[in-house]
N, C-alpha and C positions, 0 to 999 in steps of 0.2 A: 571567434568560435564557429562552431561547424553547427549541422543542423543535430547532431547527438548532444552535445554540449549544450545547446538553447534548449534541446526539450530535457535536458535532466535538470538543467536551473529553472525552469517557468514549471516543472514539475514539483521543486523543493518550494516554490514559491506558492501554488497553486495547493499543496497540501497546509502549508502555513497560516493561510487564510481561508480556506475552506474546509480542513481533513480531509480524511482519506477517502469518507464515504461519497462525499459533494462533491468530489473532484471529476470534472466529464473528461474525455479528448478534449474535447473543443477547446477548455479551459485550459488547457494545458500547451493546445496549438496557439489559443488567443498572447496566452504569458510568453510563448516561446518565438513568438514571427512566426511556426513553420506551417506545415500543413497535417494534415490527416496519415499520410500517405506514410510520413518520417517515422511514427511511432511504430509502426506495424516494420517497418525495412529498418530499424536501429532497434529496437526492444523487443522484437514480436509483439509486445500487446502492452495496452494502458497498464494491466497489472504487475506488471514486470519493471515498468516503468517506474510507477509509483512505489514498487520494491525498493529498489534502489535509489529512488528518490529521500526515502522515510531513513531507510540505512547511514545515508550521505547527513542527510539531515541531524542523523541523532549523531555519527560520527565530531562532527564541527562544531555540536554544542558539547559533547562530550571531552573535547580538546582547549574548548575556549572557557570549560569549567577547570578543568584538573590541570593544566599551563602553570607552572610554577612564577610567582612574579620574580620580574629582576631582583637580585638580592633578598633573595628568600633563602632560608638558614635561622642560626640561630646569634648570626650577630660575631660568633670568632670564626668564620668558615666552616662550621662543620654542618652536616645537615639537621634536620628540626627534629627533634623527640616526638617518637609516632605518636603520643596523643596530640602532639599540639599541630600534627603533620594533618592530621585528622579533622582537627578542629576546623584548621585553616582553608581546607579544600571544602569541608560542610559549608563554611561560610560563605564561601565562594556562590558555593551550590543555593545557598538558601537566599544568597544576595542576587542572585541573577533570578529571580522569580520573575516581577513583575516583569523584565525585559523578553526574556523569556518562555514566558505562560505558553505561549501559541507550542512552543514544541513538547512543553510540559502535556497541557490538552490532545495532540497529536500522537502522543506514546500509548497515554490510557487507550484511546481511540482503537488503537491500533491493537493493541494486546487484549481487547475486548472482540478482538475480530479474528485470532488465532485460528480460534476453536471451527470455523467456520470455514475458512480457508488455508488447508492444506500447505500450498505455493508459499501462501506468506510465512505460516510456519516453518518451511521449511528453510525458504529464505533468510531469516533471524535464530536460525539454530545458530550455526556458524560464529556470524557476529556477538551473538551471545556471551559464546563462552572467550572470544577475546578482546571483548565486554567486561568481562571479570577480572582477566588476569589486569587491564588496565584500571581500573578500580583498587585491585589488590597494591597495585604497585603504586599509586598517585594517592589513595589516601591514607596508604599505610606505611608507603615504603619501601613492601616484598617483591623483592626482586622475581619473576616468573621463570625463566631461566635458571636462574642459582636456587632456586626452590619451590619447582613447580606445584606442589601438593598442596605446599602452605598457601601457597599465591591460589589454589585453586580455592580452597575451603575459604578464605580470607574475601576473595571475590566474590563467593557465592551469598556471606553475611552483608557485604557491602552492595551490590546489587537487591536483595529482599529490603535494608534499610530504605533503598536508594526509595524504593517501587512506594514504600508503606509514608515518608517524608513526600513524593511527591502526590498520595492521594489527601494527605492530613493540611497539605497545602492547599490544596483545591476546594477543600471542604469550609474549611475553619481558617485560615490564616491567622486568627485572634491566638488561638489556642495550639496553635498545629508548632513543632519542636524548634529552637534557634541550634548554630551549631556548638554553642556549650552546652544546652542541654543534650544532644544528643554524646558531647565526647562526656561528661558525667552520667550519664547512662551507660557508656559502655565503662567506665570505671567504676560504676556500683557492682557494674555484671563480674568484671575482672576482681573485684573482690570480696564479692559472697556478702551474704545473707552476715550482717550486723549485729549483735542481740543485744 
């Protein structure tokens, strides 16, 4: 690897163990071999740096959540019935905590820091919203492409879940949702008020 590639890994690494706010240069030249000099002539700046550090970061956990297993279906080749499509990827999500945490703690962090800086906001507009459409598509199904609208709306319930599951974790884990209770939540939603 080159001197850009060492500082965007000791970057992803250097946010994982410290966040976004702890994180110096220094820390980031210490993680990376390089020097001072590298982040300013490949990023312009620590914060640019860390941009794309946090992106990549949430990117790789976001791919190592919703990765379908080998042989995943429903057993005759077809694919899985969106609740249980649903289920499975929750589980996924809610199993990888403990391993996890650190990027979990890293998101809040970050999204507590929006309002504040500009750059970063702007930065995570983007990825955001195709943030969602992969979302839409890995826990539900909807194709983006064949039906962007729904994949939009569909993202955007899947994303607010995503956000409210990982604060409920952080808080409570005793109490905080498994992924059947949440795909039974969303089949109370999907079919109304009981009497």
């Amino acid at each position: 690897m080159g001197h850009r590639e060492d500082l965007l890994e000791g970057a992803k690494r250097c946010l994982l163990e410290k966040g976004y706010a702890r994180t110096t240069a220094r820390d980031i030249v210490a993680a990376s071999g390089t020097n001072l000099a590298s982040i300013g002539y490949h990023y312009g700046s620590k914060e640019a740096l860390l941009n794309l550090a946090f992106l990549k970061v949430t990117e790789e956990w976001g791919e190592l959540l919703t990765k379908q297993p080998d042989g995943a279906g429903n057993g005759d080749g077809f694919p899985q019935a969106p609740l249980d499509q649903f289920r499975d990827v929750w589980g996924r999500v809610i199993g990888s905590y403990e391993r996890t945490r650190a990027v979990w703690q890293l998101q809040m962090e970050v999204v507590s820091r929006v309002d504040s800086d500009p750059e970063l906001q702007k930065a995570l507009a983007g990825p955001q919203r195709e943030g969602r459409d992969g979302l839409a598509e890995n826990m539900l199904g909807i194709d983006p492409e064949t039906d962007p609208e729904r994949a939009r709306v569909a993202g955007l319930f899947c994303q607010a879940l995503l956000a409210g599951v990982m604060v409920q974790w952080m808080i409570d884990r005793d109490s905080a949702p498994t992924a059947q209770d949440l795909t039974d939540g969303l089949k109370a939603v999907l079919e109304g008020r009981v009497s």
